[in-house]
ZAMAR-553475 format. One record per residue (C-alpha): y, x, z. Coordinates in steps of 0.02 Angstrom, whole numbers, plus 32768, in hexadecimal, padded with zeros to 4 digits. Example, Ala and Ser with C-alpha at 12.3 -4.5 7.8 and 13.67 -1.06 7.14 Angstrom:
2
7F1F82678186/7FCB82AC8165/
// end
This chain:
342
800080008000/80A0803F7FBD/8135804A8065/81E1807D8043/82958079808C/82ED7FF18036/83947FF28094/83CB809C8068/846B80E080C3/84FA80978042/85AE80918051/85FD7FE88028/864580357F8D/858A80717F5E/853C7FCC7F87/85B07F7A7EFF/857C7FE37E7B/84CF7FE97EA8/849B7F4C7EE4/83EC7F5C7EC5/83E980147EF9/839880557E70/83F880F47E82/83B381047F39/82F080E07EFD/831481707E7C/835E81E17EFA/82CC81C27F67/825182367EEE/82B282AC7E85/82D083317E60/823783557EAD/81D382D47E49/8201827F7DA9/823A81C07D97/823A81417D06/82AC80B77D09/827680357C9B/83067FB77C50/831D7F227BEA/839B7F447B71/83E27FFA7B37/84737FE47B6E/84327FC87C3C/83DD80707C08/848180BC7BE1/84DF805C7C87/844A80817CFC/843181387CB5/850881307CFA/84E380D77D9F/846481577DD9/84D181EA7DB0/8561819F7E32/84DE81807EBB/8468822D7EBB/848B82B77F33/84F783467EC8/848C83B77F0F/842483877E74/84B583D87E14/847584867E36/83BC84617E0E/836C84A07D7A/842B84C47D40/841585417CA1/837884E17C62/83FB84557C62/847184B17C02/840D84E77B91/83D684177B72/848883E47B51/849484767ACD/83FB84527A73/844483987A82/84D383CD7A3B/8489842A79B0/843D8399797B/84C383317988/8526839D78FD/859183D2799F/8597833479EC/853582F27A7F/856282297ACE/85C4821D7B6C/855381CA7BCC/84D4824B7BA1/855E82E47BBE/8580828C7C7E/84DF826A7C9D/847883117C65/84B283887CFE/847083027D75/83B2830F7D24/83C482607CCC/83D8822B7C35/83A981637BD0/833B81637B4D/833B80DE7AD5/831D80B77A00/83D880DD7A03/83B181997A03/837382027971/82C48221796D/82FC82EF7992/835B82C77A21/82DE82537A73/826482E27A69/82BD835F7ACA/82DB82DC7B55/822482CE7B5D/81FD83787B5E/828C83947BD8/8241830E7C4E/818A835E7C36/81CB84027C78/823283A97CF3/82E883EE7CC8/82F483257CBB/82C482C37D58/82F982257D25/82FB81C67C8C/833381187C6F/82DD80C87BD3/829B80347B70/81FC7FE17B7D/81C6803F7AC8/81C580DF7B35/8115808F7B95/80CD80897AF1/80F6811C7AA5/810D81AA7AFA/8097820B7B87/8120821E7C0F/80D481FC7CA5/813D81F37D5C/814482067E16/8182814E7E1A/81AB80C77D90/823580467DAE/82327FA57D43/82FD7F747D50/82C07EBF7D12/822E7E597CE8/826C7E337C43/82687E817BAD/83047E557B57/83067DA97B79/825B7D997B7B/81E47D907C25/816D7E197C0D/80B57E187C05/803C7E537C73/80007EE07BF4/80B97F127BD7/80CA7F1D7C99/80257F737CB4/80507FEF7C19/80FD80237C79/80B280337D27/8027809B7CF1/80B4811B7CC3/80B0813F7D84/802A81A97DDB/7FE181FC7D52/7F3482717D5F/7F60831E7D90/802D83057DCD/800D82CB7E91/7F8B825F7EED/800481B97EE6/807D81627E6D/80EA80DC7E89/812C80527E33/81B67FD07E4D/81E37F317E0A/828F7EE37E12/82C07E3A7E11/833D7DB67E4B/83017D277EAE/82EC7CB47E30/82597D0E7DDF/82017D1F7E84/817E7C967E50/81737CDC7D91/81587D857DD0/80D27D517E55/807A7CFF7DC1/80817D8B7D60/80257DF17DDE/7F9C7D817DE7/7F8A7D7D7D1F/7F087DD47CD3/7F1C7E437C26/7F397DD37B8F/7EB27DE27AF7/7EE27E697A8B/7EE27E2979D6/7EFF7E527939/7FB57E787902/7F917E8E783A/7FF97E2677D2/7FF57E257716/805F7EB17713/800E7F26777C/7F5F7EF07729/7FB47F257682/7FE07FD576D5/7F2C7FF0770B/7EE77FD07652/7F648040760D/7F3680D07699/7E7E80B0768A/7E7C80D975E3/7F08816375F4/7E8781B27675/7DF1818275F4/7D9781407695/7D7680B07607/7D6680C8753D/7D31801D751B/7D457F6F754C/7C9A7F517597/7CC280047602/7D727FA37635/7D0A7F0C766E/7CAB7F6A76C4/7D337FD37733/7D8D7F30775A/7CDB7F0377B0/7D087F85783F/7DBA7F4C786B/7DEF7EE478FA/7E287E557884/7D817E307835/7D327E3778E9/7DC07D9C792B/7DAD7D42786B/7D297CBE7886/7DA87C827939/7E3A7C9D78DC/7E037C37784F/7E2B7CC777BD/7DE17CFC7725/7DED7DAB7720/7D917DE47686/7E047D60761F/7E9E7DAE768C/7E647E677645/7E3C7E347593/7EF77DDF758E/7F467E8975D6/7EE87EEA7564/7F1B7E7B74C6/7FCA7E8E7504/7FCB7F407503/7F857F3F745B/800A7ED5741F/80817F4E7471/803B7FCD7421/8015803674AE/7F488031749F/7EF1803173FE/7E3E800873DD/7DCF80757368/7D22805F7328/7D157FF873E9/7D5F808D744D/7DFC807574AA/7E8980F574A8/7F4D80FD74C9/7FD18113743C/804D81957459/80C181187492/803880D77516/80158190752F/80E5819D7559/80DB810575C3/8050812F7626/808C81E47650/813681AC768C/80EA812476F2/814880857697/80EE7FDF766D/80FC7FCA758E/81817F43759E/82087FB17601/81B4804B75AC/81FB7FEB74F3/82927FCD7546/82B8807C7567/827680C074D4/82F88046745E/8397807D74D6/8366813174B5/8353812C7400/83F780D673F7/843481497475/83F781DF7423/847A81BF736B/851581B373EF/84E4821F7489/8579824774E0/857282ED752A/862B831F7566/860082C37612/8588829B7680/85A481C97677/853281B475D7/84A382227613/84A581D876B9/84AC81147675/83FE81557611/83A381A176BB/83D980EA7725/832E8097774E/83427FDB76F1/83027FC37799/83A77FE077F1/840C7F66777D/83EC7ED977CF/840B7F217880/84B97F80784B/854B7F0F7885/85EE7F417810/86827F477892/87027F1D7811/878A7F857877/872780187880/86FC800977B0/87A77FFC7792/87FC808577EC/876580F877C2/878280D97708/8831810F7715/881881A17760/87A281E576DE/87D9826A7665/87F4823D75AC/8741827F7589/86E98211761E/874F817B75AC/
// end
């Protein structure tokens, strides 16, 4: 049974910024011992990763002080000689967030920074559980929601096992968080039991493992593509789910034929240089045709006396959707470009 000191020795000015003492249950293990803090949103990662900071002993300051320095830089490298502000305030104290915000690079070196313990705290996203192989002294859940969703009882189990991992201390700890109101919904949760795990392939992703099945030549021919789909989790769940999976496969396959990313010869199965392109740079035929047309008409007007057309062909379509255009910012950018950048 996990004890611990809840009422930790606050000032009043303390006990309004950290009502929930999170700061104090961090405090309570590191630097000694590592802590995840595990948020709903990025930007509570960001705030909390800033709460902490203002309630741990500056003692901390001095610990592992050139290994931090030597973080920030590489940050900074990385950054093209930039590195956040939070991340800049928050870095000498041993924490830092960590969130899809990030670059891929800089997530990196917070996790190797946190392995070796230069970090003892980071405050992330519920996509760290699932990830990443950072385990902790003690893991704090700042909510049981994820966004504005109640988690599961996987997703909570996946984040707690974070704490107490084989070979870093006899014990781990792990905290939950919650207001009053989701005293009952948490109790229930405890008492739930782990959800079936089922099969997540939609058309899409069954199209993808065609085109990579062939790519690999784990099959040549259709009968040897019937065959592999025999071994997956989605033919196992078929008969309860009520799908037809060999009619699912044959349409995929017929689509990429159409696409013009698999042909068929004398019965054997193999990719087209286009499926060959699609396949190595991990892109389903549809967005892979997309890309392929803005190239070619990219490639009789490349503009090459900036960096704006270059880096509007390397944007994932992906990130279309989710880029908000702050009409403000567009504008005064725009006129501050160069006659070239125009």
């Amino acid at each position: 049974t996990f004890h611990s000191n809840l009422k930790f020795p606050y000032s009043q000015e303390m006990q309004q910024t950290d009502p929930d003492q999170i700061g104090g249950l961090v405090n309570e293990v590191v630097p000694e011992h590592s802590c995840l803090v595990f948020c709903h949103s990025k930007l509570t990662c960001e705030n909390i990763a800033s709460l902490v900071c203002k309630i741990l002993n500056k003692k901390i300051l001095e610990h592992k002080l050139e290994e931090k320095k030597a973080l920030y830089y590489a940050l900074r490298m990385e950054g093209n000689g930039v590195v956040c502000q939070i991340l800049s305030k928050t870095l000498p104290f041993g924490v830092a967030y960590h969130h899809s915000g990030l670059t891929m690079a800089e997530r990196v070196l917070l996790e190797e920074a946190f392995l070796a313990k230069t970090l003892c705290c980071i405050c992330c996203t519920s996509t760290l559980a699932a990830g990443v192989n950072l385990p902790a002294k003690r893991v704090i859940l700042r909510s049981p929601y994820i966004g504005n969703q109640f988690m599961s009882f996987s997703k909570y189990k996946q984040m707690i096992g974070r704490a107490g991992r084989a070979g870093l201390g006899e014990t781990g700890e792990s905290i939950l968080v919650c207001k009053p109101s989701d005293t009952q919904k948490v109790a229930a949760l405890m008492g739930s039991s782990i959800e079936n795990c089922n099969s997540q392939m939609d058309d899409i992703a069954l199209s993808d493992l065609v085109l990579s099945a062939i790519h690999l030549s784990i099959t040549r021919t259709d009968d040897d593509l019937m065959e592999f789909f025999d071994y997956t989790l989605l033919t196992e769940q078929a008969s309860h789910a009520g799908i037809d999976v060999k009619s699912k496969v044959r349409d995929a396959l017929n689509s990429l034929i159409e696409l013009e990313g698999v042909k068929r010869t004398n019965s054997f199965l193999h990719l087209t240089s286009f499926g060959r392109a699609a396949a190595k740079g991990n892109f389903d035929l549809k967005t892979a045709k997309v890309l392929y047309a803005d190239l070619k008409t990219a490639q009789n007007s490349l503009v090459l006396s900036s960096y704006l057309h270059l880096l509007f062909l390397i944007t994932p379509y992906s990130m279309l959707a989710k880029i908000r255009i702050e009409k403000d910012i567009l504008f005064d950018s725009y006129f501050s470009f160069g006659p070239k950048e125009k």
